[in-house]
Steps between C-alpha positions, in 0.01 A plus 500: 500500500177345592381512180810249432497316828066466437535310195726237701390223684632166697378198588683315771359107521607328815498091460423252806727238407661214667876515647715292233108458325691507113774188642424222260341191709361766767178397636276761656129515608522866345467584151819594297382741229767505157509865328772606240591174271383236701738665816394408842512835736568468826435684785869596586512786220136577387635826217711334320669119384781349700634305198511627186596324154628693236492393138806303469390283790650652766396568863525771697413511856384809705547488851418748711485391870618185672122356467588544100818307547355220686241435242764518228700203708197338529436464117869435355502204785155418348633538096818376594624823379870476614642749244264787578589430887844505411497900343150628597490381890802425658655798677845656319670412832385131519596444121855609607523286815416202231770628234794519798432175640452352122197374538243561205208701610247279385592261760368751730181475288531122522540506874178707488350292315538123738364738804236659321253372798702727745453764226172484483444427845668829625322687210146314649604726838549865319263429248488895440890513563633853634099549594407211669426573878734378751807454242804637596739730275819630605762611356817331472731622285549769213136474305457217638186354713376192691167390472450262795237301628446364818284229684553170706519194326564664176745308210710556238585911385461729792631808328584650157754756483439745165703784348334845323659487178532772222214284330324399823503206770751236475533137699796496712398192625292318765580361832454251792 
């Protein structure tokens, strides 16, 4: 078995890259290195892409923790990406609350998308989401979590509430 195990060997690279670093119009006094096709990687998940394109074109997102989600938001708001929010981001739950009150999700991406400063601004306070010190998470309902920040004199978002999916976190929504 060692024999086997001998011949085998890893190599785990760690990057120091800034918070939303790959968001296009991001300015940063750090360096933003591109690997794998011209790719920015950021620092929120060093092994492996969080978007991936097949060969047809189309995207997939991986999301693994709520600090994956956020960065996700970040960039559809950024590409004006409201079709990938629609079925890759938006909770099950919160798609459903659109359908019964006949409202077309994208409006929720639309919504989004005229307070994108609160967006940003509440991601600016949890920069490393679910690991940021002094952020809050509770939860509130079945899967189901709120990320909430606090501090006088704050605007816009104070919380996000997120759901644990089958393929990983989900935007319920955000909230005064």
């Amino acid at each position: 078995m060692s024999c086997v195990l001998g011949g085998c060997t890893y190599e785990r690279v760690v990057y120091n890259r800034p918070l939303f670093g790959g968001l296009p119009g991001v300015q940063t006094q750090q360096q933003v290195t591109p690997h794998r096709g011209g790719a920015v990687e950021t620092s929120l998940t060093p092994a492996g892409e969080l978007r991936v394109e097949d060969e047809s074109g189309e995207v997939r997102l991986r999301i693994g923790s709520i600090r994956d989600l956020m960065y996700q938001i970040a960039w559809v708001l950024e590409e004006n990406e409201a079709e990938i929010f629609v079925e890759q981001l938006l909770s099950d739950v919160t798609r459903r609350e659109f359908a019964e009150r006949g409202i077309d999700p994208v409006e929720g991406f639309n919504e989004l998308k005229r307070h994108e400063a609160d967006v940003r601004g509440f991601f600016e306070r949890v920069p490393q989401g679910e690991f940021t010190p002094g952020v809050f998470r509770q939860k509130v309902g079945d899967r189901t979590f709120r990320l909430s920040a606090s501090g006088p004199g704050r605007r816009g978002y104070r919380f996000i509430d997120v759901v644990q999916q089958r393929e990983g976190w989900r935007l319920r929504w955000f909230g005064y």
